[in-house]
N, C-alpha and C positions, 0 to 999 in steps of 0.2 A: 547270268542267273536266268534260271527260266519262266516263262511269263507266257500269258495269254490275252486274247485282245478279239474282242464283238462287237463285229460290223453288223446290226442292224439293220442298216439301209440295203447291205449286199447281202445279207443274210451266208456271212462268209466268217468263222473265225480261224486265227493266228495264232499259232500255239510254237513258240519257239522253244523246243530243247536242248540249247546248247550248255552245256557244263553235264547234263545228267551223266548218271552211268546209263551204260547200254540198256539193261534190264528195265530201269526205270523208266528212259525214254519210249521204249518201246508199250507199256503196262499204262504210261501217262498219255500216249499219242491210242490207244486204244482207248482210253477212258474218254477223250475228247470227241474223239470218232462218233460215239455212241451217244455222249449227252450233244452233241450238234445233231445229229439225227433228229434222237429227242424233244429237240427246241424246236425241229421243223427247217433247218436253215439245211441251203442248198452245198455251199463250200466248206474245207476246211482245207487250212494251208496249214502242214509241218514245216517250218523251218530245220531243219538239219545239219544245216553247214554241209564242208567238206564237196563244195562244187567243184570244185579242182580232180575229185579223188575220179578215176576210172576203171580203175581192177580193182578184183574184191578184197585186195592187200589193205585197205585203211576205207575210213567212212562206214565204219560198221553197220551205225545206228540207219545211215541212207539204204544203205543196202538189204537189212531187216526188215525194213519199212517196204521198199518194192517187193522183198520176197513174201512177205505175208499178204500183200496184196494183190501179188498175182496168185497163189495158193489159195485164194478166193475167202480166207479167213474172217475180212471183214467184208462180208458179201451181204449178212445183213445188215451192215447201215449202208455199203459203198454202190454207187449206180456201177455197177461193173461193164456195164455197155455205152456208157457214156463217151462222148469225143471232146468231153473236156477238161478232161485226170492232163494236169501241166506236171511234165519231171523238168522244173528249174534248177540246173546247177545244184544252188544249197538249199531247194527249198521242194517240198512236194504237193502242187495243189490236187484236193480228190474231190471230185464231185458225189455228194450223198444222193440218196436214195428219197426221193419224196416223203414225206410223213403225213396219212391222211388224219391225224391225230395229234399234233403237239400241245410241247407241254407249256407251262409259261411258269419258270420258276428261278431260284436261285442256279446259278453255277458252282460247281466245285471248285475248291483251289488247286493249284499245281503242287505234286508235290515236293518235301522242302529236307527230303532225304538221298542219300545213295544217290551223292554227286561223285564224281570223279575223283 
């Protein structure tokens, strides 16, 4: 099931999508992107699974997520010149973009549709 989780102290959240469908994953791992911005916080780590996978035959959701991010898509929250975007195996860490402005509010939930 998919879950998300705010470290405060690191100003880093964990956004695991495993079970979504691809669409989802990608649409939820967007929305997180943008409300971590938001909040001001510097990380954000997708868990993705599929460490194993190395051609673009399986790991779709891993593969999506690099491709959008090198196509510069999420350029407005992501530090795109940063030297400290981690590709883990199953997991994607991306460093955001500073906010000289955050917000201080509730989170969204994940959401609890268009699983696999």
């Amino acid at each position: 099931m998919a879950w998300f989780e705010i470290d405060i102290y690191r100003k880093c959240v964990e956004v695991d999508l495993h079970d979504y469908s691809h669409r989802t994953a990608i649409a939820a791992s967007r929305e997180k992107i943008k409300e971590a911005y938001e909040h001001g916080f510097k990380y954000i780590r997708l868990i993705h699974g599929a460490a194993d996978i190395r051609k673009k035959d399986g790991g779709s959701i891993k593969f999506a997520l690099h491709a959008i991010l090198k196509r510069g898509e999420l350029d407005r929250w992501v530090d795109k010149n940063s030297k400290n975007h981690r590709f883990d195996g199953g997991s994607l860490l991306i460093a955001l973009r500073h906010n000289p402005a955050p917000v201080d509010g509730e989170w969204k939930e994940m959401p609890v549709f268009e699983y696999r």
